[in-house]
N, C-alpha and C positions, 0 to 999 in steps of 0.2 A: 284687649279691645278689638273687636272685629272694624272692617271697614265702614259700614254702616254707624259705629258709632257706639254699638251697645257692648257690654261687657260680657263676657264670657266667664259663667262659676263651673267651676271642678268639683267634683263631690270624692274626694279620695276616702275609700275605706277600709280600713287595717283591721285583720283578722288575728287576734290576740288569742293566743293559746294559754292553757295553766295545767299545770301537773308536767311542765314536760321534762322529761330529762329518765335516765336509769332508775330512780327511785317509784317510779309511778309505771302501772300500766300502760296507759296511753296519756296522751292530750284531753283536754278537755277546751272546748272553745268559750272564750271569755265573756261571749253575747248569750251562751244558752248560760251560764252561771250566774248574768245579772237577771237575767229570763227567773230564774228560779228564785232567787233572793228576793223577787218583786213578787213572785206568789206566796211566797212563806206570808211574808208582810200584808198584803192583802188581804189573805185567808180569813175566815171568820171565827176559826180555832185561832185563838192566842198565843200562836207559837213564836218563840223565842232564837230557835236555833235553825239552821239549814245543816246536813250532815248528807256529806259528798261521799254516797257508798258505791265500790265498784263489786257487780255481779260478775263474776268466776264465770258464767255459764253462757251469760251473755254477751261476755264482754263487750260492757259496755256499764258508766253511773248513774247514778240516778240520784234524784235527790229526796229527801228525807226529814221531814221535819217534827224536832220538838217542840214538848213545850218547857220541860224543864232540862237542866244541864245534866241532871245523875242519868236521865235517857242514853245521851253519846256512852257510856258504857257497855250498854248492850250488842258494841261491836266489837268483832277483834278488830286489830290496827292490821292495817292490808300488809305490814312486814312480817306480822308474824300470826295472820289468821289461817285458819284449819277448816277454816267453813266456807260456803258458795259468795255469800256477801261479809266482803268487808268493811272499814271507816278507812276513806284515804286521807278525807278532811272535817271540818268541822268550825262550822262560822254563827257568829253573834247575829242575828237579820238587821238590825237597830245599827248598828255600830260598822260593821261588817268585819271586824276584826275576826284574823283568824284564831281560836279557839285551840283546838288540835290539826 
């Protein structure tokens, strides 16, 4: 409370990373990930899945959306792909559970 009487609010914001650690390329930040689960779901195509592929070339993810599950196959798994884009993950948009 300041001297005049009024309160004083904090607005603290925590920057949450995902993917991190040896198994992943890089980070990925937790706000552009809900960022994209909110477009999938939005969208006008009735897509089902969000698929978190990382570009070789670019490095950097992007996201990717199905609409059926046999789709997420079309990627190698970024542990053992051979090609510029891989699947590092792979999420339900409804549920948000992760998938692969």
């Amino acid at each position: 409370m300041t001297n005049d009487g009024h309160c004083l609010i904090f607005r603290v914001q925590c920057a949450f990373n995902m993917f991190n650690g040896p198994d992943f390329p890089k980070s990925l930040d937790e706000e552009v990930f809900s960022l994209w689960l909110e477009n999938g779901r939005l969208s006008k195509i009735g897509y089902n899945y969000l698929l978190v592929i990382w570009d070789q070339y670019d490095a950097l993810y992007r996201p990717v959306y199905a609409e059926h599950r046999d789709e997420i196959g079309q990627y190698e798994t970024y542990k053992s792909s051979t090609t510029r884009e891989s699947l590092v993950a792979a999420y339900d948009l409804y549920s948000e559970s992760r998938i692969i």
